[in-house]
Structures are given as C-alpha cells and as structure tokens.
C-alpha positions as CSV (number, residue, x, y, z in Angstrom):
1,X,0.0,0.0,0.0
2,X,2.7,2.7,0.7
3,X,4.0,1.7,-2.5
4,X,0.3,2.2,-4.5
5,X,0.4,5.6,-2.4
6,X,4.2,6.6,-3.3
7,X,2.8,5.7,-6.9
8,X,0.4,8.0,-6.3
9,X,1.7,10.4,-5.0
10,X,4.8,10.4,-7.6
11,X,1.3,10.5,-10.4
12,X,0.3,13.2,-8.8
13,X,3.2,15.1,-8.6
14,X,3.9,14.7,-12.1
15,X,0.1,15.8,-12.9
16,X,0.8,19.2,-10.9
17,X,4.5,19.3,-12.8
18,X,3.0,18.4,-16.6
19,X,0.2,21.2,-15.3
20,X,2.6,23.5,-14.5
21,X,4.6,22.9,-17.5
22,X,0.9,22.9,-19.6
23,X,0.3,26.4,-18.5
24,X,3.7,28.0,-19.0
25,X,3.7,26.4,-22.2
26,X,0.3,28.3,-22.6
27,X,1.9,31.9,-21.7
28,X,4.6,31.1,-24.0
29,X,2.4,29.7,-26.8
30,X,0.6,33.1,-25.7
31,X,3.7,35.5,-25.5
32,X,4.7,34.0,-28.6
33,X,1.4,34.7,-30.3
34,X,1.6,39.1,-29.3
35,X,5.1,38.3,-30.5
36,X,4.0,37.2,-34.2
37,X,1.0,40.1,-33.9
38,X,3.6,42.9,-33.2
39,X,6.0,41.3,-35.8
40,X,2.8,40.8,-38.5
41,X,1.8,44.9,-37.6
42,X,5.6,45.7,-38.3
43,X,6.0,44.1,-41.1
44,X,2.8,45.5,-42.7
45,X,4.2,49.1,-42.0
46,X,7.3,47.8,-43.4
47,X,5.6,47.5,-45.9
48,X,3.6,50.3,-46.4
49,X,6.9,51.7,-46.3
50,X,8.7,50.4,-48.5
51,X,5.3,51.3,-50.9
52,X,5.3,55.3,-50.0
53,X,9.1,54.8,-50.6
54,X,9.2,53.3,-54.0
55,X,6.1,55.6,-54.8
56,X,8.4,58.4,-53.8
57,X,11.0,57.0,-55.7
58,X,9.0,56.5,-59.1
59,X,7.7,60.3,-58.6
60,X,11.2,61.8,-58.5
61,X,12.3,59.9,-61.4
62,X,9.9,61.1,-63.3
63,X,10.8,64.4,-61.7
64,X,14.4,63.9,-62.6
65,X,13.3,62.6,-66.5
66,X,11.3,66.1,-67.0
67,X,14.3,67.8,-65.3
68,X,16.5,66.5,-68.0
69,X,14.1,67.5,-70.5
70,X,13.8,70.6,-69.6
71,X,17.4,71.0,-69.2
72,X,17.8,69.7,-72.8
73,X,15.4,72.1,-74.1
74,X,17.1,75.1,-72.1
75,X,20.2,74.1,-73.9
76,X,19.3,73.6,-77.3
77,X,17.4,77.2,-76.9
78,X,20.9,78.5,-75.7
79,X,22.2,76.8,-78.6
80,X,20.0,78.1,-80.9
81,X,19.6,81.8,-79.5
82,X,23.9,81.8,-79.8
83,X,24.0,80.6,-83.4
84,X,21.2,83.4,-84.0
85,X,23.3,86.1,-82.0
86,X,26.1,85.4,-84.3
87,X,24.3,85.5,-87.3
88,X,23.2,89.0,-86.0
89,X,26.6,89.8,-85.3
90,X,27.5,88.6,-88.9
91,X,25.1,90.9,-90.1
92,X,25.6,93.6,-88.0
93,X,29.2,94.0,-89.2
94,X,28.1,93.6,-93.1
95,X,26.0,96.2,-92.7
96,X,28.7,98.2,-90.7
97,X,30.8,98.1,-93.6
98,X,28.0,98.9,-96.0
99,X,27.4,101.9,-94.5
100,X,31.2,102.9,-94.5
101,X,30.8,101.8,-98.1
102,X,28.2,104.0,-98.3
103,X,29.5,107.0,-96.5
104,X,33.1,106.6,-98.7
105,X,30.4,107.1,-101.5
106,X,28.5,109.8,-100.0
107,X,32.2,111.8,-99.1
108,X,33.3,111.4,-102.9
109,X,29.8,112.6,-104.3
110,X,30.4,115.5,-102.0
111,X,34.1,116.2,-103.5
112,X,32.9,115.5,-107.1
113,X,30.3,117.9,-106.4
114,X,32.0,120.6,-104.3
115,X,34.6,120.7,-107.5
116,X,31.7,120.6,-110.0
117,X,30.2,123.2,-108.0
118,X,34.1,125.0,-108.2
119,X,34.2,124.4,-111.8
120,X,30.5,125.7,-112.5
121,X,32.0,128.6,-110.7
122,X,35.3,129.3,-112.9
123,X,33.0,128.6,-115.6
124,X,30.5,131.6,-114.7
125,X,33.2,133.5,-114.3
126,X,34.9,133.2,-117.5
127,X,31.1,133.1,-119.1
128,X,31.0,136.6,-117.3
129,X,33.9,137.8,-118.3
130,X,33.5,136.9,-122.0
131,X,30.2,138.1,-121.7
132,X,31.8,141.9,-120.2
133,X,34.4,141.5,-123.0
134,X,32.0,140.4,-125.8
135,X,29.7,143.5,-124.7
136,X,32.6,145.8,-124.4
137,X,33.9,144.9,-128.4
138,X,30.7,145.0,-129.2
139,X,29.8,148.4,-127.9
140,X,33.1,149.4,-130.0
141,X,31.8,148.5,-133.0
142,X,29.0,150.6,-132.9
C-alpha cells in the first residue's frame, strides 16, 4: 500500500508538474502569439513603407526625366539663340561696312560735287567775263 500511495503520490506530482509545464507552455504559446502580432503589424508598416518609398521614388524619377528634358530644351534654346546672336553679329558688321561703303560714296559725291560746283563757278566766271568783253567789243563796234 505505501508503495500504490508513493505511486500516487509520484502521479500526482507529475500531474501538478505536466500542469505546470501545460500552463507555462500556454503563456509562452501566448507570449509567442503578441510576439507574431507585433512582428505581423511591423511588417505590414514595413511595408507600407517600402510602398510610400518606391512611390516616392517613381515620382522623382519622373521628376528627374522632365528635369532632363527641360534641361535639354534650355540648352538647345541657348544653342540656338547663340548661333542666331552670331548671325546677327555677322550681319551687324556687313551692314557696318555697307554703311562705310556708303559714306566713302557719299564723301566722294560731295568732292565730285564741291569741284563741280568749283568748276561751274570758274565757268561763270569766265562766261561773265567773256560776256563783259563780248559787250565791251561790241559796244566798239557801234
């Protein structure tokens, strides 16, 4: 009988130790669940994350792409606006040296007329003075 009740006793206290072990397996199992739940919530913000981020990521590129566009077009029009300043410029000094063409032509019609002007002159004068000496033989004759 002491044995039956040492067997007993020995169930028992493996009943109250496999209880004991039941139940902090149970706030493990428990623990272990909030663990997964907090990991699983972190994750899904992880994720969410790494969404807004490659969102954000997709938005500048594009932001970078019309940058470089834009930057492209700047410089061709600065390209463009120097190859028409130097055409200007080209033109500018063509007409520059038609105009001192033109002046060099306008300060020899000036000569050619201040001595034609000279020589109308010299030629009124002699007209005048054969006229006086044409009047004054002629006056003799009378």
């Amino acid at each position: 009988m002491a044995s039956a009740q040492t067997a007993m006793m020995l169930q028992e206290e493996a009943i109250r130790r496999n209880e004991r072990e039941r139940k902090q397996m149970g706030e493990k199992i428990s623990q272990l669940e909030r663990q997964v739940a907090a990991l699983e919530s972190e994750r899904r913000l992880e994720q969410e994350n790494f969404s807004k981020v490659r969102q954000s990521e997709s938005r500048l590129e594009e932001e970078r792409k019309l940058s470089r566009r834009a930057l492209d077009d700047a410089e061709n029009r600065i390209t463009q606006l120097e190859l028409n300043r130097r055409s200007l410029e080209g033109e500018l000094q063509r007409m520059k040296m038609c105009l001192t063409d033109r002046e060099s032509e306008c300060q020899a019609l000036e000569e050619r007329n201040d001595s034609l002007g000279k020589q109308i002159q010299v030629g009124r004068l002699c007209y005048e003075a054969d006229q006086m000496a044409f009047d004054c033989n002629t006056a003799g004759d009378y």
